[in-house]
Rosetta silent file (secondary structure, phi, psi, omega in degrees, C-alpha in Angstrom):
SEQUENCE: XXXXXXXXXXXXXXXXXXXXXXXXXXXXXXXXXXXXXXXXXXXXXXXXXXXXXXXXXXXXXXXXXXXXXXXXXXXXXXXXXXXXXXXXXXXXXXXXXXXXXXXXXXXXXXXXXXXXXXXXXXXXXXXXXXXXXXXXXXXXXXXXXXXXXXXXXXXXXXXXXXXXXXXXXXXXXXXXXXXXXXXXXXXXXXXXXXXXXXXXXXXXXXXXXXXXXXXXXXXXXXXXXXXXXXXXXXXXXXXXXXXXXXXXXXXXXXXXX
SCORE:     score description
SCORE:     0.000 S_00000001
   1 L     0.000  132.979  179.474   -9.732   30.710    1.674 S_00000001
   2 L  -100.704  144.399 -147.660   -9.745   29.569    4.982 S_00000001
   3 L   -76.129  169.943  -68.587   -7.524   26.188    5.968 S_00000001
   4 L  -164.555  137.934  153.819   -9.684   23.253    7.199 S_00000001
   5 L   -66.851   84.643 -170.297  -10.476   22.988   10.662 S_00000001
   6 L   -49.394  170.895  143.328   -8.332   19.658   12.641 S_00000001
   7 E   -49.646  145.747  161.063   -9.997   17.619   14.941 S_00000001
   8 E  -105.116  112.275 -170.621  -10.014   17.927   18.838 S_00000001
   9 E  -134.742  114.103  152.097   -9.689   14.175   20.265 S_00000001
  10 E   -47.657  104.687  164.532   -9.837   12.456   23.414 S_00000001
  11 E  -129.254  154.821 -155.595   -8.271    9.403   23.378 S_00000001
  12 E  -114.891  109.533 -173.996   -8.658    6.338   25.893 S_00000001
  13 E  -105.938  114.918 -173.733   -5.562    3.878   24.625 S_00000001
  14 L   -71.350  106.390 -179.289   -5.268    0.862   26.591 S_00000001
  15 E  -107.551  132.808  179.210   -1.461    0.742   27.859 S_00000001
  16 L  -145.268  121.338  178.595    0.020   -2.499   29.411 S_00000001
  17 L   -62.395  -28.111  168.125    3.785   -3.173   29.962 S_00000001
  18 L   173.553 -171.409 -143.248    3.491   -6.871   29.103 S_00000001
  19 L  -102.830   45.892 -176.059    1.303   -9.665   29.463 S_00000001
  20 L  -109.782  -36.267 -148.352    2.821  -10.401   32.961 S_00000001
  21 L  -118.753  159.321 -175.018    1.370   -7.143   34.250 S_00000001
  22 L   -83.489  139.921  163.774   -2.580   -5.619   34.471 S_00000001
  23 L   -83.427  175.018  151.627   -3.256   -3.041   31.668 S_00000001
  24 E  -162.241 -178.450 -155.244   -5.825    0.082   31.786 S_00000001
  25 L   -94.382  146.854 -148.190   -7.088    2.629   29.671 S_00000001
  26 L  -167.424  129.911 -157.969   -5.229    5.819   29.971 S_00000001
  27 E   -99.620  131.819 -174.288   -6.800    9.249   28.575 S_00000001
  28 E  -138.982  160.438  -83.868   -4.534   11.488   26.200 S_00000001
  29 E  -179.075   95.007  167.281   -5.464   14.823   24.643 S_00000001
  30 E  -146.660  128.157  155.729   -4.940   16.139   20.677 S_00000001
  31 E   -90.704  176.452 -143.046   -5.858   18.990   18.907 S_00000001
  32 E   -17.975   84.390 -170.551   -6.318   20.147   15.644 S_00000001
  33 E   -85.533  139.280 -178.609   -5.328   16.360   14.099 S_00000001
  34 L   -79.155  149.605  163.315   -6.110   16.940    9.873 S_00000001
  35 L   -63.045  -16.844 -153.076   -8.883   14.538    8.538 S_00000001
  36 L   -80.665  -36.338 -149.453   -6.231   14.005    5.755 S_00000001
  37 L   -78.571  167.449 -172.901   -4.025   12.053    8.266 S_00000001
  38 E   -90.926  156.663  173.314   -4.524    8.232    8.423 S_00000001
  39 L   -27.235  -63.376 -171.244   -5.093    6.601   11.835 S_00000001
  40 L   -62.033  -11.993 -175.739   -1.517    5.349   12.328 S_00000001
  41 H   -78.272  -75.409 -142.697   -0.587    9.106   11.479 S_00000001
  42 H   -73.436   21.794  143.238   -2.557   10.581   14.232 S_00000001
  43 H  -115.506    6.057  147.268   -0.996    8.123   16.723 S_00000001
  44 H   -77.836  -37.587  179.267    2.894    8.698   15.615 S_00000001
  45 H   -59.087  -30.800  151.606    1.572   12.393   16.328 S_00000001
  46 H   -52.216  -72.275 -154.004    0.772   11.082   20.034 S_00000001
  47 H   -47.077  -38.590 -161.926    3.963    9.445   20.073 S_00000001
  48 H   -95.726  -79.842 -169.130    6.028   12.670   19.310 S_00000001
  49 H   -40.001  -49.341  177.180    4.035   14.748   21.818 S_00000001
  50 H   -70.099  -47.202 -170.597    4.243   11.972   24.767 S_00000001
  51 H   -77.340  -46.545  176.407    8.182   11.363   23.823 S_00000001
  52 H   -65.860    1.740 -176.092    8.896   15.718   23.849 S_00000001
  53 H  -102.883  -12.159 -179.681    6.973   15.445   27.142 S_00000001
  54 L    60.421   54.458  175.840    9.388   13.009   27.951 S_00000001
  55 L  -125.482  164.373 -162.917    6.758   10.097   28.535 S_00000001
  56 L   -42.359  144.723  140.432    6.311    6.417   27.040 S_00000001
  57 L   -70.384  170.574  117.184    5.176    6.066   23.408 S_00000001
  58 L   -19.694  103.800 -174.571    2.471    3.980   22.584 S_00000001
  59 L  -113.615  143.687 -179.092    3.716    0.912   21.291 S_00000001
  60 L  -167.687  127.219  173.925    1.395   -0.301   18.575 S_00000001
  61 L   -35.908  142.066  143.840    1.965   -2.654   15.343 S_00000001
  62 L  -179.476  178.074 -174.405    2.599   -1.603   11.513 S_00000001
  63 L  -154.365  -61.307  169.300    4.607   -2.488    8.811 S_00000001
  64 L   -93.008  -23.811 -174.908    3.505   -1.267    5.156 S_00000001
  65 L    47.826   53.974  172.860    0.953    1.071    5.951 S_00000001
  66 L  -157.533   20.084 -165.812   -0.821   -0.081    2.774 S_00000001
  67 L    46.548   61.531 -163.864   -2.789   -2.645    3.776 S_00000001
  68 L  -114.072  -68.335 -168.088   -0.762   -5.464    3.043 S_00000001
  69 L   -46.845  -48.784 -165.173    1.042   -6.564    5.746 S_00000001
  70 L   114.497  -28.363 -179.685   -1.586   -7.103    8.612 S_00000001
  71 L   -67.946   -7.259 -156.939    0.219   -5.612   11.138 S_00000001
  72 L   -96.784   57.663 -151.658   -1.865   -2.779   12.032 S_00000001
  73 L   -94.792   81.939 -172.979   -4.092   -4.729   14.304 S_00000001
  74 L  -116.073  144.980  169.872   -6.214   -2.122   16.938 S_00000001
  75 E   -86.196   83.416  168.272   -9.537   -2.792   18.281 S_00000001
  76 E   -82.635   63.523  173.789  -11.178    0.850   17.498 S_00000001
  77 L    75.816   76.535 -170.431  -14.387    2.151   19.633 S_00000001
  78 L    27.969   33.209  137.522  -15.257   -1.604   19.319 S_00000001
  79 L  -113.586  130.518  178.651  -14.350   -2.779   15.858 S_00000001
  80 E   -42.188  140.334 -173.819  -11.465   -4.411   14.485 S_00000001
  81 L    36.138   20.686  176.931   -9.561   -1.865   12.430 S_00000001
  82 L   118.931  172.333  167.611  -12.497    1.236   12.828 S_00000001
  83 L   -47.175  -71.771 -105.192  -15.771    2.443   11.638 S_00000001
  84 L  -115.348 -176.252 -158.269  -15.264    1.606    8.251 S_00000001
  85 L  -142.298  161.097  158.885  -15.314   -1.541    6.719 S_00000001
  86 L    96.252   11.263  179.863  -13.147   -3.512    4.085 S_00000001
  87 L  -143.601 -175.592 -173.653  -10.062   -2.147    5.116 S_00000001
  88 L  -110.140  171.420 -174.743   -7.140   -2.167    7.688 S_00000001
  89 L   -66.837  -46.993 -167.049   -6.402    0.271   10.094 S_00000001
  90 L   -75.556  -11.990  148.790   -3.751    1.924    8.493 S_00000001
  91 L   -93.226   25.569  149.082   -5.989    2.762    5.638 S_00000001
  92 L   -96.768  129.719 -169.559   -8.691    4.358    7.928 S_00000001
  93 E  -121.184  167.483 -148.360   -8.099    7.685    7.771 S_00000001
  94 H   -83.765   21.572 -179.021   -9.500   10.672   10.523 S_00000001
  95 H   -97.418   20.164  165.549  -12.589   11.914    8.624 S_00000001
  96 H  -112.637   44.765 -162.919  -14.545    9.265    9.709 S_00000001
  97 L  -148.363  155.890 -177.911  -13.989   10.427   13.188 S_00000001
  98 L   -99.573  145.150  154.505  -15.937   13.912   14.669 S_00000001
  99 L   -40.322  140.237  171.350  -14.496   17.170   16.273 S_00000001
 100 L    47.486   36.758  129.431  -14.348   16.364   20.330 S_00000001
 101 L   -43.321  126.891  157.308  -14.663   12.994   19.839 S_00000001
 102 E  -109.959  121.238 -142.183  -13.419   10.246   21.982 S_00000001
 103 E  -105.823  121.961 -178.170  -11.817    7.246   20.502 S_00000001
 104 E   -94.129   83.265  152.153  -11.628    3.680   22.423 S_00000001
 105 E  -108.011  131.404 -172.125   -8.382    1.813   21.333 S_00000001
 106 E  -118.080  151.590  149.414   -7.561   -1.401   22.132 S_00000001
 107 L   -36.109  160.017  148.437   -5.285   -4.617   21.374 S_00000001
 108 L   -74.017  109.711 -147.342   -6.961   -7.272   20.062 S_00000001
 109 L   -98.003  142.782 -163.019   -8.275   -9.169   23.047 S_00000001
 110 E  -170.681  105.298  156.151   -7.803  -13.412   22.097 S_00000001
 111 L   -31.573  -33.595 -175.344   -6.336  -15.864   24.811 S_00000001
 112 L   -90.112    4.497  178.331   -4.235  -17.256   21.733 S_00000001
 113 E  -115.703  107.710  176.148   -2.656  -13.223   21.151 S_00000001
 114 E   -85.108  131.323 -156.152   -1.169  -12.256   24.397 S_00000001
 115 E   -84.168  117.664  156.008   -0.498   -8.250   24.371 S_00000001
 116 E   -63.329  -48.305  176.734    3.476   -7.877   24.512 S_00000001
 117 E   175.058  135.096 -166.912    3.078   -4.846   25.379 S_00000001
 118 L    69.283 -111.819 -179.524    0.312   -1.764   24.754 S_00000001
 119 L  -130.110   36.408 -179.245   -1.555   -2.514   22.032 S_00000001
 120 E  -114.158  115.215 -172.398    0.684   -4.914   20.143 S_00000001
 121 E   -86.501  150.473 -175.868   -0.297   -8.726   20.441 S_00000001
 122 E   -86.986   85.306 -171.196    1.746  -11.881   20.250 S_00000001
 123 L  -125.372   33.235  146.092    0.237  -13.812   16.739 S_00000001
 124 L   -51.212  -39.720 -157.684    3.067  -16.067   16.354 S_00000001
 125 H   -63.894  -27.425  155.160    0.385  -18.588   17.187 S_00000001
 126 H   -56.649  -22.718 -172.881   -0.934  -18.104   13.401 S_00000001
 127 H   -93.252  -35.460 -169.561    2.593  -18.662   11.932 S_00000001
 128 H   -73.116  -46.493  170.132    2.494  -22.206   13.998 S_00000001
 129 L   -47.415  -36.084  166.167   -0.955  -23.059   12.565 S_00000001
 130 H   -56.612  -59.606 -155.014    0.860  -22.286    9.353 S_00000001
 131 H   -75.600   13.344 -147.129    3.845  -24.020    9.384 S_00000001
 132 H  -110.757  -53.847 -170.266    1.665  -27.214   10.752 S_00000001
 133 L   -41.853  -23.735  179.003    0.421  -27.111    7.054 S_00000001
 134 L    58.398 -146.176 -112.208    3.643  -28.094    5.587 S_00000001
 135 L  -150.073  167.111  166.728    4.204  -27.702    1.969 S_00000001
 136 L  -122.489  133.874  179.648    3.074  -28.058   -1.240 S_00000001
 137 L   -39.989   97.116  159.061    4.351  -30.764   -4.079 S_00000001
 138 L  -103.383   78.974 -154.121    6.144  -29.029   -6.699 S_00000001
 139 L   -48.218  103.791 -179.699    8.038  -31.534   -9.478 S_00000001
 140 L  -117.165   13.489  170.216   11.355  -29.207   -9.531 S_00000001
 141 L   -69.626  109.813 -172.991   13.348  -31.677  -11.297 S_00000001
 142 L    79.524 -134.710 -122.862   14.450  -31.311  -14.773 S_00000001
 143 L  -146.496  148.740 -173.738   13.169  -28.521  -16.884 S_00000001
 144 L   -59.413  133.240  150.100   10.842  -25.737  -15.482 S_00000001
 145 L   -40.623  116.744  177.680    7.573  -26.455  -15.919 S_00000001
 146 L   -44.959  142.341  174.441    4.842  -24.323  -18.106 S_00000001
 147 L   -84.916   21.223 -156.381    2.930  -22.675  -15.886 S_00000001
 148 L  -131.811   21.717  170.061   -0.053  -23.305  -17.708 S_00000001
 149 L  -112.825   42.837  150.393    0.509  -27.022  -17.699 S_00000001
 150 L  -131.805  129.004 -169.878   -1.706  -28.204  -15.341 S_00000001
 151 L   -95.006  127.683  162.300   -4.901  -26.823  -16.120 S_00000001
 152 L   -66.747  107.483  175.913   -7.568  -24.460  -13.667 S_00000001
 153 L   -47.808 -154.739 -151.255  -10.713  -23.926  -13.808 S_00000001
 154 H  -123.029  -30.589 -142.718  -11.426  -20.329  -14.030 S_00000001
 155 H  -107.871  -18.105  142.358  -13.770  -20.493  -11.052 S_00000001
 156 H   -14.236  -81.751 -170.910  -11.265  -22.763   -8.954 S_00000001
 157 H   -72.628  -32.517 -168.824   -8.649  -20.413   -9.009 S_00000001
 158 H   -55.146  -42.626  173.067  -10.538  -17.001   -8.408 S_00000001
 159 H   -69.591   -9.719  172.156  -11.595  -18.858   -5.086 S_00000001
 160 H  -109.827   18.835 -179.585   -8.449  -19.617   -4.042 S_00000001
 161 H  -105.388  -43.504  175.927   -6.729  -16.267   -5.446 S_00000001
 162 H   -86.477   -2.381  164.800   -9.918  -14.589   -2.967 S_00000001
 163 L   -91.941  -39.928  158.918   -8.896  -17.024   -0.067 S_00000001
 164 L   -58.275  -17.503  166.844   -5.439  -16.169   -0.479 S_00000001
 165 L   -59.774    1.508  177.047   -6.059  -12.542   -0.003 S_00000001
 166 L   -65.636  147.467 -174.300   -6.058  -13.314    3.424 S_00000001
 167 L  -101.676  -23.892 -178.523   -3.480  -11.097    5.443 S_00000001
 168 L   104.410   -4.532 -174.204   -3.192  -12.776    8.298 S_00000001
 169 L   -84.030    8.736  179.264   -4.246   -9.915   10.747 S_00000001
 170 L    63.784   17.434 -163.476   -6.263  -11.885   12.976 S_00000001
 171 H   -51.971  -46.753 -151.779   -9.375   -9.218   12.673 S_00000001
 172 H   -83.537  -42.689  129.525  -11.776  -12.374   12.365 S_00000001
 173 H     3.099  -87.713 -153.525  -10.039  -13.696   15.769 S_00000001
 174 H   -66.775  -40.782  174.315  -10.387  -10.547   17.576 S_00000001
 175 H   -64.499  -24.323  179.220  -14.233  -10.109   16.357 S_00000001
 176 L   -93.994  148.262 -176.731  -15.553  -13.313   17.392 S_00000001
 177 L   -50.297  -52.684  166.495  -17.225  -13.940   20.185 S_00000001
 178 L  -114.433   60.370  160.906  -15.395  -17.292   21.228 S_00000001
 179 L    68.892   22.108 -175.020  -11.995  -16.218   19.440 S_00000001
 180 L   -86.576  119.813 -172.750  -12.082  -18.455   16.535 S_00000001
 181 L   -86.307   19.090 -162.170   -9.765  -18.598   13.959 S_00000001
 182 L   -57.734  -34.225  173.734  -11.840  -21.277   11.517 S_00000001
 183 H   -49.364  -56.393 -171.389  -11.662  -17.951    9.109 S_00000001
 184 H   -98.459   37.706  149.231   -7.926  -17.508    8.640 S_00000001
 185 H  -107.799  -54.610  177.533   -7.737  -21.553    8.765 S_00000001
 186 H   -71.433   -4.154  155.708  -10.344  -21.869    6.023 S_00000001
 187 L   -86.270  -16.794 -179.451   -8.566  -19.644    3.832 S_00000001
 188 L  -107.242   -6.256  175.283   -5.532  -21.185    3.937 S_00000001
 189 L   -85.202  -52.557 -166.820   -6.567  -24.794    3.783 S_00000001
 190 H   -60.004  -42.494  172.840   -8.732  -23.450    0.710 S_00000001
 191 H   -41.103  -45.063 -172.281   -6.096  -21.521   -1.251 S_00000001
 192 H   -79.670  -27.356 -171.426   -4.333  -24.909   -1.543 S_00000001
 193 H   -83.844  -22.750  150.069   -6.938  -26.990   -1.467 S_00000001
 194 H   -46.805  -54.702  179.677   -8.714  -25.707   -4.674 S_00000001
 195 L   -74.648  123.137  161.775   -5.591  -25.903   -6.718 S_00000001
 196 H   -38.692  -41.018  174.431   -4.180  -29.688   -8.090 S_00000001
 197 H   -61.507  -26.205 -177.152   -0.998  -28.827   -6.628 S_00000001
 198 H  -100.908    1.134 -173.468   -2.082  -28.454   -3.366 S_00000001
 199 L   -58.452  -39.625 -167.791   -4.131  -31.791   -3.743 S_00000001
 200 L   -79.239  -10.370  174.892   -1.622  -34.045   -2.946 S_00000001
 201 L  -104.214  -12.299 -139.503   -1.081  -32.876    1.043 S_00000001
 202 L   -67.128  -25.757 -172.496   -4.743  -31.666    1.155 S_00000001
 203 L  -112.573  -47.621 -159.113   -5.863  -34.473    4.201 S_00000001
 204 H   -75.740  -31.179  165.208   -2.940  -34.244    6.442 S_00000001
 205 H   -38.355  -89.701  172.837   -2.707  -30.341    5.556 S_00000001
 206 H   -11.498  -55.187 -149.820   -6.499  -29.931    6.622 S_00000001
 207 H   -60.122  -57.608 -173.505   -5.794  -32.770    9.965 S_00000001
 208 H   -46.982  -68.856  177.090   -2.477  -30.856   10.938 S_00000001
 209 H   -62.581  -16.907  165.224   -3.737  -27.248   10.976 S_00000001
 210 H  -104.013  -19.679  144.825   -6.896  -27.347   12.924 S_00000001
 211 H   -46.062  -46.862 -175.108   -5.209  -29.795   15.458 S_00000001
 212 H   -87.982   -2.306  154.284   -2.685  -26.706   15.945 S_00000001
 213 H   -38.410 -100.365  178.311   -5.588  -24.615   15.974 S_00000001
 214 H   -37.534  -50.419  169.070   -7.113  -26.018   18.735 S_00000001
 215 H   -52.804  -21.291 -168.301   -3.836  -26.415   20.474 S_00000001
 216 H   -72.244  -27.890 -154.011   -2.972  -22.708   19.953 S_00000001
 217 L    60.411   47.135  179.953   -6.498  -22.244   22.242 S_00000001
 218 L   -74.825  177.775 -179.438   -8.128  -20.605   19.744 S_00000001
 219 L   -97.949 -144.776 -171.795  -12.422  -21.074   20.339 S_00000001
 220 L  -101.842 -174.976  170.213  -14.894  -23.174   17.912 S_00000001
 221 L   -82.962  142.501  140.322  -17.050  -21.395   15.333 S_00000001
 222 L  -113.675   46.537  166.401  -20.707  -20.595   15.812 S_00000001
 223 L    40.538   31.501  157.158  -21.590  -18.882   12.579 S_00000001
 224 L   -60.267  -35.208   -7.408  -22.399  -15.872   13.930 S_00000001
 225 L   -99.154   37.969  153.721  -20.380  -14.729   10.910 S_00000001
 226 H   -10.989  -62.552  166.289  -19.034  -11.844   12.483 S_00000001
 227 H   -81.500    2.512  143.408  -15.563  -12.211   10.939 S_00000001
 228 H   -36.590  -42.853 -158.575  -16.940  -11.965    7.773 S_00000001
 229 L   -95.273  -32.201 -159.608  -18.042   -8.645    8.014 S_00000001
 230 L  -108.331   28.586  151.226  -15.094   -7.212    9.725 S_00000001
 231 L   -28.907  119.863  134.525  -12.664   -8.831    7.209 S_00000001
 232 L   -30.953  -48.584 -141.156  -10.334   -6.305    5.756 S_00000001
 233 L  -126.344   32.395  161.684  -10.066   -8.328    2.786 S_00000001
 234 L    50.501   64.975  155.174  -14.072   -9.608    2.772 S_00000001
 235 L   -79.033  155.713  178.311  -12.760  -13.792    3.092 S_00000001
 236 L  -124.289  147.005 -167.137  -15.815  -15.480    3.265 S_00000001
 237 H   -58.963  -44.951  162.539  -17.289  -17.966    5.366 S_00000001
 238 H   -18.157   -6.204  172.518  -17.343  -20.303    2.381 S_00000001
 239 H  -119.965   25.444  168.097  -14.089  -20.941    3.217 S_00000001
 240 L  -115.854  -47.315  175.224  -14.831  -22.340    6.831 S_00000001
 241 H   -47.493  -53.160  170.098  -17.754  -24.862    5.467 S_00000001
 242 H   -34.969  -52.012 -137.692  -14.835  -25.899    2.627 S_00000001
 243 H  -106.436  -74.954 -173.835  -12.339  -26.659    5.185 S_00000001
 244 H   -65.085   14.528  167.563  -14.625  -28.530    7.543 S_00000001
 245 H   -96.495  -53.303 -161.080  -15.718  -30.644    4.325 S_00000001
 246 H   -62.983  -36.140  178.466  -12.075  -30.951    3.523 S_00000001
 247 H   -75.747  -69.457  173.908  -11.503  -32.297    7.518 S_00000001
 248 H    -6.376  -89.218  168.041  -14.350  -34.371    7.284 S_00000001
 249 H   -24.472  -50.284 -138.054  -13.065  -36.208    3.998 S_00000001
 250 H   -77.166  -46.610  165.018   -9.790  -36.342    5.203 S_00000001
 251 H   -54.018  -17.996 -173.114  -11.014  -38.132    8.711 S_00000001
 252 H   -76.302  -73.812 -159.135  -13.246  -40.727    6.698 S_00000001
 253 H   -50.339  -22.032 -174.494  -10.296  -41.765    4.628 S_00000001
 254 H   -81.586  -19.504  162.415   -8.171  -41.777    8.016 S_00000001
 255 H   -69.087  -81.755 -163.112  -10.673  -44.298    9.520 S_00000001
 256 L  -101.687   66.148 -167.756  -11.229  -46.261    6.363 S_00000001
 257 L   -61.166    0.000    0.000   -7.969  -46.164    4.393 S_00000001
């Protein structure tokens, strides 16, 4: 039996030394790449061929390679994380890609992610919208609490158990048209804000994080609902109408206390 034919691939990689300096797209060369290997595979196999050539790697994001993390954030022949949909880059693997193909990769381009260098972006500005959020009340005093003694509805928590699957990779960012991060804001104001526990910071949570939102320069929402679709982890715009109910609320009461 005869072994499997690799790929032959052209690829156009955008390389930029930092976000001081102009980037461009720069054309590299691989044969017979396996369909087996996953994306991030066939670009450490760049990596070792440009470093025995004795030229730059590619610096590009990863972390778990399991689609966890988030890190694996590339703009691929003009979708966040690839053809394919529901997943992260480092789960797109090269059979969705043709013999003599050429492949478009980019950073994720977003005034609030500034590319440090290649195709790895600065998205600290997500950890500040986080930490804006502060904390949630937990009574740690005295004897651990059941967890089952405050009760959930059933339909409560599965929405905020599917708004916490957010990773955090900015996909929904990088896909919209004016940069808006109301996606990965409305998931995390919703994880908490669904749950009693998260009830009690729920209007300054809400007030704080899309104030650092906006400061961060992310843009506003139109509902195209792009970042819906190119989700990894399918969050749904139900959790940017939540959140701007939850801001609402939280401004009325801040008016009329």
């Amino acid at each position: 039996m005869s072994a499997k034919k690799g790929l032959n691939l052209t690829l156009k990689i955008w390389r930029q030394k930092n976000n001081k300096t102009k980037g461009q797209f720069e054309s590299y060369k691989l044969a017979d790449v396996s369909t087996d290997s996953s994306f991030l595979e066939m670009l450490d196999i760049l990596n070792e061929q440009l470093i025995n050539n004795g030229q730059d790697p590619v610096a590009f994001d990863h972390d778990c390679r399991e689609g966890i993390c988030g890190m694996c954030s590339l703009y691929i022949n003009g979708r966040a994380h690839g053809p394919d949909t529901g997943i992260t880059t480092c789960q797109l693997h090269m059979r969705h890609f043709k013999d003599g193909e050429t492949i478009h990769i980019e950073p994720w381009r977003s005034a609030a992610f500034p590319v440090i260098k290649d195709l790895v972006v600065d998205r600290s500005a997500f950890d500040r919208v986080m930490a804006a959020g502060g904390f949630v009340s937990v009574n740690t005093s005295g004897n651990t609490l059941d967890a089952n003694a405050i009760l959930v509805p059933k339909e409560d928590a599965d929405k905020a158990m599917d708004a916490a699957a957010c990773i955090g990779c900015g996909a929904c960012v990088a896909s919209c048209k004016n940069g808006s991060a109301m996606l990965f804001v409305g998931a995390k104001v919703s994880q908490f804000a669904l749950l009693p526990q998260g009830r009690v910071e729920a209007k300054r949570r809400v007030l704080n994080m899309v104030k650092a939102m906006d400061e961060e320069g992310f843009g506003n929402c139109s509902n195209t609902g792009a970042c819906e679709v190119e989700c990894p982890k399918g969050i749904s715009l139900e959790n940017i109408a939540r959140m701007n109910r939850e801001y609402a609320s939280a401004n009325l009461k801040t008016a009329n206390p």
